[in-house]
PLY file of the C-alpha trace (Angstrom):
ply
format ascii 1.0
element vertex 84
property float x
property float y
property float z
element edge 83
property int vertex1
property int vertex2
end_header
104.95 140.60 100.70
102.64 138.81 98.53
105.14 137.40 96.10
107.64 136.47 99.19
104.59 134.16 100.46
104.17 132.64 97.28
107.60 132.09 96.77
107.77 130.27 100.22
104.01 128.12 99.38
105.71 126.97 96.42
109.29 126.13 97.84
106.64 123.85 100.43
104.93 122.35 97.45
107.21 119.58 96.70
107.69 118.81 99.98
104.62 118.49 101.18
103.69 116.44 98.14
106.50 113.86 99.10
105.00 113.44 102.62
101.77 112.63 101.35
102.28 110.25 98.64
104.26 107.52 100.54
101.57 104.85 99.45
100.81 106.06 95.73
98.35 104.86 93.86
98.83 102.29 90.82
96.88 101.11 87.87
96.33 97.97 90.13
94.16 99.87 93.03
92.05 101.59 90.13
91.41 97.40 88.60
90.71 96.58 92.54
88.54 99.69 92.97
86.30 98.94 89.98
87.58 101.70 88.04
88.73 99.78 85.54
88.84 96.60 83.83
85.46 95.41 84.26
82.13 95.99 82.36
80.93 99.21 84.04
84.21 100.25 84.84
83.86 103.70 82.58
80.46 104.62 83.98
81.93 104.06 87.80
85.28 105.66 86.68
83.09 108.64 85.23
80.62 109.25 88.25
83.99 108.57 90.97
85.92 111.74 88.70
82.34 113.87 89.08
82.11 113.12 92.77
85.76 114.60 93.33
85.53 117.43 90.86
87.64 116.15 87.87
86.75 116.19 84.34
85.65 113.06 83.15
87.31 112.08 80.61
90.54 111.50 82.00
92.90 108.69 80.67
94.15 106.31 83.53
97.23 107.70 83.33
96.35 111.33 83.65
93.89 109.58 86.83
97.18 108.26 88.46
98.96 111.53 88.13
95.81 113.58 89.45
95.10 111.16 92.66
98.47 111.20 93.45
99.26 114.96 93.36
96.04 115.63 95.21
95.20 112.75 97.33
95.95 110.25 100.24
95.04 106.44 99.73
92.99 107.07 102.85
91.12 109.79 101.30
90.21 108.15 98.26
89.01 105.12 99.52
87.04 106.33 102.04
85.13 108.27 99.01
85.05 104.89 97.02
83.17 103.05 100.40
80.55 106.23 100.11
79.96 105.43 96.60
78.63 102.39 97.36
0 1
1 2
2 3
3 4
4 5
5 6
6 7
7 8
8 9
9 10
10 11
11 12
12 13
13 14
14 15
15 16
16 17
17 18
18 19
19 20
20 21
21 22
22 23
23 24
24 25
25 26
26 27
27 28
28 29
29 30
30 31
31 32
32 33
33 34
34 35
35 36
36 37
37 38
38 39
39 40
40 41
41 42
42 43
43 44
44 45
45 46
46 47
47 48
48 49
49 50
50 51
51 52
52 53
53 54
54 55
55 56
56 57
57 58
58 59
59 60
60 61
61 62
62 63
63 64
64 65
65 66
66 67
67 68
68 69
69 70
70 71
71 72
72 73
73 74
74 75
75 76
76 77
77 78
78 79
79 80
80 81
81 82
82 83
């Protein structure tokens, strides 16, 4: 029983993944959030990763990946407007 429901979360994963990332983030919304590109872009990139749990020392890349896999646009900039 156990295995048959993770079997059927995973077969959702993708899926659900697909819905969500209709918008995905780019290297250009981290430049327009701040998070990189300008002179305290590492210590605002570093504080936004601690705020949503992520290690800090992630390269932009890896960033992308993350806030796209786990995130909504939405989301993320409604946690940018609280940083402020």
């Amino acid at each position: 029983m156990i295995l048959q429901g993770l079997h059927t979360a995973l077969a959702a994963a993708p899926l659900q993944a697909q819905q969500q990332n209709t918008d995905p983030i780019t290297y250009t919304d981290l430049y327009e959030w701040g998070l990189s590109g300008s002179a305290n872009a590492s210590e605002r990139r570093r504080t936004f990763l601690r705020i949503l749990g992520l290690p800090p020392r992630l390269s932009k890349k890896e960033i992308i990946q993350v806030l796209n896999t786990l995130y909504t646009r939405a989301a993320l900039q409604a946690q940018l407007e609280a940083m402020k």
